[in-house]
C-alpha positions in Angstrom: 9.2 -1.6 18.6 5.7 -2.7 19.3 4.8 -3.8 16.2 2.2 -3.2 13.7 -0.9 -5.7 13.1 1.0 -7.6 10.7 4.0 -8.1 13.3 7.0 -7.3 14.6 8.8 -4.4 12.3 12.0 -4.9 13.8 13.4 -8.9 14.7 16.7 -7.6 17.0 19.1 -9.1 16.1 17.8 -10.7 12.4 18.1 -8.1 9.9 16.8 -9.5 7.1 13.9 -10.8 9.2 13.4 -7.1 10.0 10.6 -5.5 8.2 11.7 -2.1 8.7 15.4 -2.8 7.4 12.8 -4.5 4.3 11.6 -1.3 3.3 14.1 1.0 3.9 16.3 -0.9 1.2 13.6 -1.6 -1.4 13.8 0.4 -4.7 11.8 4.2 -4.5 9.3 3.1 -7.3 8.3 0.0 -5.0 4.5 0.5 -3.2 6.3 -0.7 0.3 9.3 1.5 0.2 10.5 3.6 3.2 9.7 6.3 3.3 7.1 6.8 1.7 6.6 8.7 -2.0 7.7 12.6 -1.3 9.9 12.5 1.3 13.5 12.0 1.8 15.1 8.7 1.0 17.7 7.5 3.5 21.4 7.8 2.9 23.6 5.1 2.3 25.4 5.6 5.8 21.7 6.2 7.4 20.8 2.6 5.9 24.1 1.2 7.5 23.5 2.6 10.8 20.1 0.7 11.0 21.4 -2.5 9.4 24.2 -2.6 12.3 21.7 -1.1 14.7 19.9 -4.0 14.4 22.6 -6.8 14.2 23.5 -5.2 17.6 20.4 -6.4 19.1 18.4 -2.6 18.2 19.7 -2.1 21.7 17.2 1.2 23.3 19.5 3.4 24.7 23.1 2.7 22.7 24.6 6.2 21.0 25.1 5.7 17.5 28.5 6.1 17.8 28.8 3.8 20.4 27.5 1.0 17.1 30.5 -0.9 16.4 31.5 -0.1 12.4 28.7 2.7 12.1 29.6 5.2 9.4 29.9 8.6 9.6 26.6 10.5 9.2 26.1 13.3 6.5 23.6 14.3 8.9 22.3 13.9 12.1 21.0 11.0 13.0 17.8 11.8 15.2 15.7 14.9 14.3 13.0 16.4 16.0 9.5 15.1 15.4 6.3 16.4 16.0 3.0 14.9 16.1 0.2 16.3 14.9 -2.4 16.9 18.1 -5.6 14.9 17.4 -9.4 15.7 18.8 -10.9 12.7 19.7 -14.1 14.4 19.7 -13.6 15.8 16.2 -12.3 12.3 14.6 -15.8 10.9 15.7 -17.4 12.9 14.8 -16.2 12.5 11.0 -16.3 8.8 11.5 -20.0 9.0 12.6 -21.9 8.7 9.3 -20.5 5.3 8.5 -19.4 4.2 12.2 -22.1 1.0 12.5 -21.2 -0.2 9.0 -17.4 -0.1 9.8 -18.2 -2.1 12.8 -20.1 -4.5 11.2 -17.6 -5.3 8.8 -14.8 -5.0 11.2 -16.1 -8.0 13.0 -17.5 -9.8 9.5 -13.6 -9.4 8.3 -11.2 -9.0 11.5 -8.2 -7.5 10.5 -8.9 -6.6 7.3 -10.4 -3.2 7.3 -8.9 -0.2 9.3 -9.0 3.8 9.6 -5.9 4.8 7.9 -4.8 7.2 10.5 -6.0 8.0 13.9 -7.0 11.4 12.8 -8.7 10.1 9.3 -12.0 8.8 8.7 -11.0 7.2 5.3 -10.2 3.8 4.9 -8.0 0.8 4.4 -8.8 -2.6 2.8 -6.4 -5.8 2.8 -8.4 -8.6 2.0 -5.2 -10.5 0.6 -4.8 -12.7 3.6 -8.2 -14.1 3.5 -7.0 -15.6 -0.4 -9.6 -17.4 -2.2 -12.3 -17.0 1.2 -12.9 -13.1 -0.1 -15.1 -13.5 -2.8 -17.2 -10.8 -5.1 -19.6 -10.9 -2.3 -17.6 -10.0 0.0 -16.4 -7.1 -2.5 -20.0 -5.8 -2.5 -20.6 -5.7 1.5 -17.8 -2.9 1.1 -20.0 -1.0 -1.1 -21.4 1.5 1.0 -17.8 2.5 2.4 -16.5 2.8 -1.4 -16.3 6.2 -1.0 -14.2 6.7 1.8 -11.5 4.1 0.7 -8.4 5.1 0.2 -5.8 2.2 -0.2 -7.7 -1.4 -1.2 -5.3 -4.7 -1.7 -7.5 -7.8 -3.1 -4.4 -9.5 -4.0 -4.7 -13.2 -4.2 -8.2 -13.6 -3.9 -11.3 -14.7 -5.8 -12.6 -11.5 -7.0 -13.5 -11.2 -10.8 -14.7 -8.2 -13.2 -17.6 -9.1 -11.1 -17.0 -6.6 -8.8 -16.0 -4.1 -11.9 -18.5 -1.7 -10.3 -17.8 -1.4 -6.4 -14.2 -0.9 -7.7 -15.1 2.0 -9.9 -16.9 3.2 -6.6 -13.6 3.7 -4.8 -13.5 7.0 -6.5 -10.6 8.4 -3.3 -8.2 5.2 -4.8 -5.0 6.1 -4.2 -3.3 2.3 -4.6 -5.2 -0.6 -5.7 -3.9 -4.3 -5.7 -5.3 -6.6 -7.9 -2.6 -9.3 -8.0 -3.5 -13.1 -9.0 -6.8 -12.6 -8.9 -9.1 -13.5 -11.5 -9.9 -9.9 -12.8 -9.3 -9.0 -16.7 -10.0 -5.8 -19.1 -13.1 -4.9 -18.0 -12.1 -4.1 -14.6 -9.7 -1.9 -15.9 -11.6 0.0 -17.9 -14.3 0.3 -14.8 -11.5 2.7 -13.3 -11.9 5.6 -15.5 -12.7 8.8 -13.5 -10.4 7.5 -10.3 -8.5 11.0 -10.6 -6.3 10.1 -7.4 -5.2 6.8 -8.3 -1.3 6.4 -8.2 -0.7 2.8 -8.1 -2.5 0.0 -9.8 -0.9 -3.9 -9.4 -2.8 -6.0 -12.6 0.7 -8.7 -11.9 -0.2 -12.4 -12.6 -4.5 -11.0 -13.8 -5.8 -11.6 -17.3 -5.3 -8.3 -18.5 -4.8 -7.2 -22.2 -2.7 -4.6 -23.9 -6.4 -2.9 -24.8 -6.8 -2.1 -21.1 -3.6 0.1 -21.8 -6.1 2.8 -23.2 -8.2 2.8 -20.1 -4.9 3.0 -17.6 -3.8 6.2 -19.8 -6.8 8.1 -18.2 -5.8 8.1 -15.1 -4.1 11.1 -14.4 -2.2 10.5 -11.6 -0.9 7.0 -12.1 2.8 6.3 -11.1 3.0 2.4 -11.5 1.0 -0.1 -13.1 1.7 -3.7 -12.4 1.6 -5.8 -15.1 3.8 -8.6 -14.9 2.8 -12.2 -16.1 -0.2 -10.6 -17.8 -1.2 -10.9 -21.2 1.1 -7.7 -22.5 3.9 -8.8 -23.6 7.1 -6.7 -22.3 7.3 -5.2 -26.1 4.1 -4.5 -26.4 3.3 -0.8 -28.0 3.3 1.4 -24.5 1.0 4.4 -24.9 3.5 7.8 -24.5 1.8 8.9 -21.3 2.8 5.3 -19.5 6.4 5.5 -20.8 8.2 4.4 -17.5 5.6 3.7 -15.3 4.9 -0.2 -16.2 6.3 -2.8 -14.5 7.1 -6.3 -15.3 
């Protein structure tokens, strides 16, 4: 209910203003769906219940069956969670190695890089709402933290094959957003050897049907972006990406 450092998550009230309610509806294959890739999806009646939950107001303390038209549940509705106990002491020290450099470029680029966890010392970059401001320079101040990124979206900025090489750095990839940028081929083909890599967005990039060759090398690639590119939607799909592009 607090929010995250995008926003508010829930808009009481607005539903389709409500990010959560966003998620949880959006198809499984989609980078932002709820939850996330391995666990369960909601149910149908689980969705409802939110959706009127919300309508309601996302009232604190009102029963779910106290919702006006909530369906019955196949399950129940609150579970018991547990949080996993976290060592301040410890998480420093893990985050020690690189802790000035984070700091620098925390304050060089507010907002844009975090810890993705506050157990983890690995990192998250979302340069996307800087747009055309985050240039290849800026790409290459992230160098010396290349290794310990996890999740990097560059979506909508000015980056170019340029920065081919601090991408390839990112070696602990596990999504990479690319979107509208200016980036062809030879970024793509940079990214050989990203063994974790799940999800690469090339949507609205210069990209060829020859970086096709390079994507089939990652081995754990899901989804691969690559709508309003230069592959054509009948373009010859190598076997191993059979279901996995998107247009």
């Amino acid at each position: 209910m607090r929010g995250g450092k995008h926003g508010p998550v829930i808009k009481a009230g607005d539903v389709k203003g409500s990010e959560l309610f966003r998620r949880v509806t959006l198809p499984s294959f989609d980078d932002d769906a709820m939850p996330a890739q391995g666990k369960r999806h909601l149910s149908a009646n689980e969705i409802k219940l939110i959706e009127l939950w919300i309508a309601a107001g996302a009232p604190a303390k009102l029963p779910a069956n106290a919702i006006q038209g909530a369906p019955t549940n196949e399950g129940p509705v609150v579970a018991e969670v547990t949080f996993e106990e976290i060592d301040p002491a410890a998480v420093a020290h893990l985050r020690a190695p690189l802790a000035p450099v984070v700091a620098q470029l925390k304050t060089r680029f507010p907002n844009v890089l975090e810890y993705e966890s506050r157990s983890s010392a690995n990192l998250v970059v979302d340069a996307s709402m800087l747009g055309a401001k985050f240039s290849d320079e800026d790409v290459a101040a992230l160098t010396p933290l290349a290794g310990q990124m996890v999740m990097a979206d560059f979506s909508g900025t000015a980056v170019t094959d340029h920065s081919a090489a601090v991408f390839a750095a990112m070696k602990h990839l596990r999504v990479l957003r690319l979107m509208r940028t200016k980036i062809a081929d030879t970024s793509v083909f940079a990214l050989g050897g990203m063994d974790l890599l799940e999800s690469l967005d090339l949507f609205g990039t210069a990209v060829t049907p020859a970086c096709l060759k390079a994507a089939e090398q990652l081995p754990k690639l899901d989804h691969l972006y690559v709508g309003e590119t230069k592959i054509p939607a009948d373009a010859p799909i190598p076997e191993s990406l059979e279901g996995k592009l998107l247009f």
